[in-house]
C-alpha positions in Angstrom: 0.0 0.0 0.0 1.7 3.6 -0.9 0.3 6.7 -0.2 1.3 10.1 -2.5 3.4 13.0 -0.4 1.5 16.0 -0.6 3.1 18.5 -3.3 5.5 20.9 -1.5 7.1 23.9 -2.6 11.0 24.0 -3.4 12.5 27.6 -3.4 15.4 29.8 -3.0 14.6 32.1 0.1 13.7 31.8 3.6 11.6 34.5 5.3 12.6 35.7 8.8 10.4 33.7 10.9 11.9 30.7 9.4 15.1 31.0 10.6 14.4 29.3 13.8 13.7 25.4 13.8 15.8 22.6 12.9 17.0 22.5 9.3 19.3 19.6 7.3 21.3 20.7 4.8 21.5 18.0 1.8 24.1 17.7 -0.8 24.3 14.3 -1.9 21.5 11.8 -1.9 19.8 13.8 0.1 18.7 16.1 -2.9 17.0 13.8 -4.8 16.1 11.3 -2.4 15.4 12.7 1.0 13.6 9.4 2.5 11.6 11.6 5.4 9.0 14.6 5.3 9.9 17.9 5.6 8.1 21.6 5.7 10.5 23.2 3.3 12.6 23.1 1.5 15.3 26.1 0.0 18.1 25.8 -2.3 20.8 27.6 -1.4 24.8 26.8 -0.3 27.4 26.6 2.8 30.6 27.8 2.5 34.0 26.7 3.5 33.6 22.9 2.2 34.3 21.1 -1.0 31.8 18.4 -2.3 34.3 15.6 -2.6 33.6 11.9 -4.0 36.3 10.4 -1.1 33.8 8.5 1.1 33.4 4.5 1.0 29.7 3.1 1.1 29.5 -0.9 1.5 25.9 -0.8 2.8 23.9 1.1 0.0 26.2 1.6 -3.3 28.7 -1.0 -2.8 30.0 -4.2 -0.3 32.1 -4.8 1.7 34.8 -6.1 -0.2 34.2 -3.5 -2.9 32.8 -0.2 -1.4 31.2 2.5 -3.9 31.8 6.0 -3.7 29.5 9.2 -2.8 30.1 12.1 -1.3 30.9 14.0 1.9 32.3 17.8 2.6 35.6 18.5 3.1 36.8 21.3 4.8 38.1 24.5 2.5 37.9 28.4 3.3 37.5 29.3 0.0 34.7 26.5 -0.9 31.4 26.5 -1.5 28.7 23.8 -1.5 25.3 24.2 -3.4 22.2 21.9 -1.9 18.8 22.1 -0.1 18.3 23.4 3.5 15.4 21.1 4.6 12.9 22.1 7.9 12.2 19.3 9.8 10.3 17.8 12.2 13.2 16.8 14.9 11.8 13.7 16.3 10.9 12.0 13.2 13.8 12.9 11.1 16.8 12.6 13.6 16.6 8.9 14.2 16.1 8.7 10.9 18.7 10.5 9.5 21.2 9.6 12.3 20.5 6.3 11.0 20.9 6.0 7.4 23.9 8.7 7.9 25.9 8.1 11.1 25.3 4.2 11.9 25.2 2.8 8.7 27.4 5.7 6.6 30.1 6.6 9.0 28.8 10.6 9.2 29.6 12.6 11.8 27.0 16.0 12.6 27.9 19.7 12.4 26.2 22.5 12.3 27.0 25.4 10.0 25.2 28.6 8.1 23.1 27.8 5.1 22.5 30.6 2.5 20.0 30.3 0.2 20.1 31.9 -3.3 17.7 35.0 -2.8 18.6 35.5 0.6 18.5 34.6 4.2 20.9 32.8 6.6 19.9 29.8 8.4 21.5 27.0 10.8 21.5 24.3 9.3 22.9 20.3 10.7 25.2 18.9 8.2 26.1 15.0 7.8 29.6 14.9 6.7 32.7 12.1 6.9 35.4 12.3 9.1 38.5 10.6 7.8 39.2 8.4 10.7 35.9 6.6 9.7 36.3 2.8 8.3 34.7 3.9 5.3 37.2 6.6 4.5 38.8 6.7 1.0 40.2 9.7 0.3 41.3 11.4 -2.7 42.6 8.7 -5.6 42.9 9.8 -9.4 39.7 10.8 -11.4 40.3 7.2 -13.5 40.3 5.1 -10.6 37.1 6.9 -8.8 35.1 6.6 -12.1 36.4 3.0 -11.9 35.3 2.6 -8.9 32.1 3.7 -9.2 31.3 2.1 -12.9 32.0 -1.3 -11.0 30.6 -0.8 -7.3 26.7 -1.8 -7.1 25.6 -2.6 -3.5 21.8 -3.4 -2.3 20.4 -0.2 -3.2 21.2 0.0 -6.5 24.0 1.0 -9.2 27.1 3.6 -7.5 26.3 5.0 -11.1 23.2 5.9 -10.3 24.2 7.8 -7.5 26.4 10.3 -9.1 24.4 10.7 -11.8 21.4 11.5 -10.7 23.1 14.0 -8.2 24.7 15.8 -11.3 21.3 15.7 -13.2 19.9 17.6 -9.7 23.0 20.0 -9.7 22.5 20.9 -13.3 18.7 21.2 -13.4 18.1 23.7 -10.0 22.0 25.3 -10.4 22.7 26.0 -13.7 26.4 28.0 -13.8 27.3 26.6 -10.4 30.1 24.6 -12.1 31.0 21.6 -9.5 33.8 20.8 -11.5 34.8 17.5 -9.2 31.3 16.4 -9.6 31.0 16.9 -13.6 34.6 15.6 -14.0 33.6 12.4 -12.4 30.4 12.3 -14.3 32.6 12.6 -17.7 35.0 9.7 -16.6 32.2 7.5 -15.9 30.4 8.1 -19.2 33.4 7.7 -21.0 34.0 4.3 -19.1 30.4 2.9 -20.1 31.0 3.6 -23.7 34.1 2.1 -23.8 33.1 -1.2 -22.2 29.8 -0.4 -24.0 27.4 -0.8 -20.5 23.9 0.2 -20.8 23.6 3.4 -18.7 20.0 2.8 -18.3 20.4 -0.8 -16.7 22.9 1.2 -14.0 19.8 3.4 -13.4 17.6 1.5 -11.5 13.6 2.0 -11.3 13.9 5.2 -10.0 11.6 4.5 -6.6 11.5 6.8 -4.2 13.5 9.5 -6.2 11.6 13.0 -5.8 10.1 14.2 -8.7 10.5 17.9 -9.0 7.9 20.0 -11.0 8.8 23.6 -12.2 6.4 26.6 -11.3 6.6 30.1 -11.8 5.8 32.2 -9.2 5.1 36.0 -8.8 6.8 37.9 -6.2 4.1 40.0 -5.6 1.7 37.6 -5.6 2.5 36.5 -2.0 3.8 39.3 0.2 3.6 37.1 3.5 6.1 34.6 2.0 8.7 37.4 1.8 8.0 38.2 -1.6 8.4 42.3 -1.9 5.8 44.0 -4.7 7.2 45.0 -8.3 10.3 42.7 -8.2 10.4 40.4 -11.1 8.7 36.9 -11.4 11.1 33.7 -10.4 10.8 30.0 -10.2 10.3 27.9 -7.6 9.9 24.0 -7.3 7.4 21.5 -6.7 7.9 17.8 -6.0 5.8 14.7 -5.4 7.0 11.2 -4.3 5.4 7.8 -3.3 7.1 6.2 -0.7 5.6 2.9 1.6 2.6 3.9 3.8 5.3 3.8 7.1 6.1 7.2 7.7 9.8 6.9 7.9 12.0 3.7 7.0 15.7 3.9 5.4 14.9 4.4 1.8 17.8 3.3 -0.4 21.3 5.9 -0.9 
């Protein structure tokens, strides 16, 4: 039995009165497959961290014996992150999150600021990997993580599907934001599947429980109690639906 998440509302500003609450900040799987419900949800970025591809996974995208790759956040002042600040309810999500992210993924929490794109500032809990976690891999040459990743699958699906969809995200809701370790990856790996000619689609999976995000244009002047000031111009905001099992939490697949 599945039952449909109400459509909610994707954007890139947060009004005063949201500042307080608890917030996650999402930057890998967590974009397009948050696995929990949420009030909001705001693109936007932290700064001083790297998006880096240097984290094992043998529960999820690989094994044991042959862990995947996703990401984590490394620490650098001159970086910047782009992702999705998401307001949640504490003591749903936490377990949840603490979960799928610390137990089984070798994260460690942090807060930090969260800025999101039209303004705003925000606390928001990060998940990130320490490198004295077993899972730890590090920094390697961009052949042998796309090699890694082309030949890791684990019980949730393809390692391939993971980046991928993550750059499809980035590229969709960030357009300009160049994440060139991201899209340098993604280039490796492509070139890898056409060279051992691998279906791309078969490393896909079916796709369940992904969120499926819906573009709407909305008026700033339409809505003055969401922050929205009169005779600025129109921008777009996102909406997104998902079916997920009728439990209201469980550890959906990274």
């Amino acid at each position: 039995m599945e039952r449909v998440i109400e459509p909610a509302v994707l954007e890139d500003h947060v009004s005063d009165s949201e500042t307080k609450g608890l917030w996650v900040f999402g930057y890998g799987s967590l974009c397009w497959k948050p696995g929990f419900e949420f009030h909001k949800a705001v693109l936007g970025s932290v700064n001083g961290f790297q998006r880096r591809f240097w984290q094992g996974n043998a529960t999820h995208r690989g094994t044991t014996d042959k862990p995947g790759r996703v990401a984590t956040l490394v620490d650098d002042s001159e970086g910047k992150v782009y992702g999705v600040a998401f307001a949640i309810s504490e003591e749903a999500a936490i377990p949840y999150l603490n979960h799928r992210e610390c137990e089984q993924g070798g994260y460690i929490q942090k807060f930090t600021d969260f800025y999101s794109l039209e303004g705003g500032t925000i606390k928001v809990l990060v998940y990130m990997a320490a490198p004295s976690n077993i899972h730890w891999l590090g920094d390697s040459s961009l052949e042998e993580m796309a090699d890694q990743i082309v030949t890791r699958e684990g019980p949730s699906g393809h390692n391939v599907e993971y980046l991928m969809r993550l750059a499809q995200f980035m590229r969709r809701h960030f357009p300009g934001k160049h994440d060139s370790h991201l899209f340098d990856i993604e280039e490796k790996v492509l070139s890898l599947i056409q060279a051992r000619k691998i279906c791309l689609n078969s490393l896909m999976g079916s796709g369940e429980g992904c969120v499926t995000y819906i573009v709407r244009a909305i008026s700033r002047d339409s809505s003055p109690s969401q922050g929205r000031r009169n005779g600025e111009a129109r921008i777009e905001t996102f909406e997104h639906t998902a079916r997920v099992p009728g439990k209201k939490l469980r550890c959906l697949n990274i």
